[in-house]
C-alpha positions as CSV (number, residue, x, y, z in Angstrom):
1,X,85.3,116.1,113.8
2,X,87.8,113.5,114.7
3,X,91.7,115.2,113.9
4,X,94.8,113.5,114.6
5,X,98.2,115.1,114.4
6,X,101.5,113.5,112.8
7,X,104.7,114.8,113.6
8,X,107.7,115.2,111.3
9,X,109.4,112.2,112.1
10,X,106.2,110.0,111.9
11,X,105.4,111.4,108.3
12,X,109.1,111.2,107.5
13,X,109.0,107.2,108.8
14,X,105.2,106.9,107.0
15,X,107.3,108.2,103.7
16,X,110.4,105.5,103.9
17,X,108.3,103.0,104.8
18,X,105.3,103.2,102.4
19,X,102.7,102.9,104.6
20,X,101.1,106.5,104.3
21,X,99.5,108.6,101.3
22,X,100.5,112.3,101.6
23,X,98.4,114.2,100.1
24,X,99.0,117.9,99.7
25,X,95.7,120.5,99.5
26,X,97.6,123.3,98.5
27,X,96.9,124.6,95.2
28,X,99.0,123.3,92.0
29,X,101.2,126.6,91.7
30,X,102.0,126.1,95.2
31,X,102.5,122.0,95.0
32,X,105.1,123.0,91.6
33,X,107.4,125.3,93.3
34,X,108.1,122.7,95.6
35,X,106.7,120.0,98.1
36,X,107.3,117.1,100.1
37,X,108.8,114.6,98.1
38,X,106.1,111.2,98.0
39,X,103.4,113.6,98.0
40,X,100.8,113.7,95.8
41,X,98.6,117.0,95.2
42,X,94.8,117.0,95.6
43,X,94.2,120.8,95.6
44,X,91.4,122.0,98.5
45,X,89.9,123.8,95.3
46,X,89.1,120.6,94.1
47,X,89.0,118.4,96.8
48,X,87.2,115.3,96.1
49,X,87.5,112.9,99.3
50,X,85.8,109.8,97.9
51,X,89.0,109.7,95.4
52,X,91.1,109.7,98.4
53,X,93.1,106.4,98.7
54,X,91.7,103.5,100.4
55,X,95.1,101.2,101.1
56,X,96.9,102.5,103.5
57,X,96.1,106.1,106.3
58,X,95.7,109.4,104.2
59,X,97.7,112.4,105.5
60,X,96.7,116.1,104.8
61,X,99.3,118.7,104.5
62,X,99.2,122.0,103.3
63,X,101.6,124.7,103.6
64,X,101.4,125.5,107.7
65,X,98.2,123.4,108.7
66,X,95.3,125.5,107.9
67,X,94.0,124.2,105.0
68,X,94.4,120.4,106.0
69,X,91.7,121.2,108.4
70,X,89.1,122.1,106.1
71,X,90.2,118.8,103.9
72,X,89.6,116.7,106.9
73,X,85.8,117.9,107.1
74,X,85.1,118.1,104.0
75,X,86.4,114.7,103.7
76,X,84.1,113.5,107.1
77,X,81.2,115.1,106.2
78,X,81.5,113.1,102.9
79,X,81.6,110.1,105.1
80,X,85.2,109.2,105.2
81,X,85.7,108.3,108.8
82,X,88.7,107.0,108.0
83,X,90.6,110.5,106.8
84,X,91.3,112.3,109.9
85,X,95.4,112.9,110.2
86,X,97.0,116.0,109.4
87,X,100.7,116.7,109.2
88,X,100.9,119.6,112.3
89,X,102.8,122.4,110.5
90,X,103.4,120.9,107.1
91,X,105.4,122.2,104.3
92,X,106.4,125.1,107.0
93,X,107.6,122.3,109.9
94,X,109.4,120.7,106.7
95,X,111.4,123.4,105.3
96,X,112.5,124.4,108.8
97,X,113.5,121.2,109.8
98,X,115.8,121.4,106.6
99,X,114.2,118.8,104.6
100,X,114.8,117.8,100.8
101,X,112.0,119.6,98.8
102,X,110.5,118.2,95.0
103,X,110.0,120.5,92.3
């Protein structure tokens, strides 16, 4: 399984410059209370990769990492070669960095 890692400041630059999808695996409860803002929320419970965006490089984040793992091979084992970056430490590496949160 191919993983890549993007860093806080990469996702951050991604973000502001529109050239990323974020999308957030965590379940919809956990999404609500509060997530990154720009991301969208495809839950891992009902991950479906082929939906996935096709535009622009997909990004997995979840709450500390974990869970964007398991999207990444669900996603290559569905045959999209092209979804392989996670955001190392997600929603955790965002709120300590002290980053503005969506609700």
């Amino acid at each position: 399984m191919r993983v890549d890692v993007m860093s806080l400041e990469d996702v951050k630059k991604g973000l502001e410059e529109d050239t990323i999808h974020l999308v957030d695996v965590r379940e919809p409860h956990e999404y609500a209370a509060g997530h990154i803002p720009g991301a969208s929320n495809m839950p891992l419970s009902a991950f479906d990769p082929q939906s996935l965006p096709k535009d622009k490089p997909v990004v997995l984040s979840c709450q500390s990492g974990r869970r964007t793992l398991l999207g990444l091979q669900q996603a290559q084992e569905a045959g999209r070669d092209d979804v392989h970056t996670h955001f190392q430490g997600s929603m955790s590496a965002w709120l300590q960095a002290g980053e503005p949160v969506a609700r």
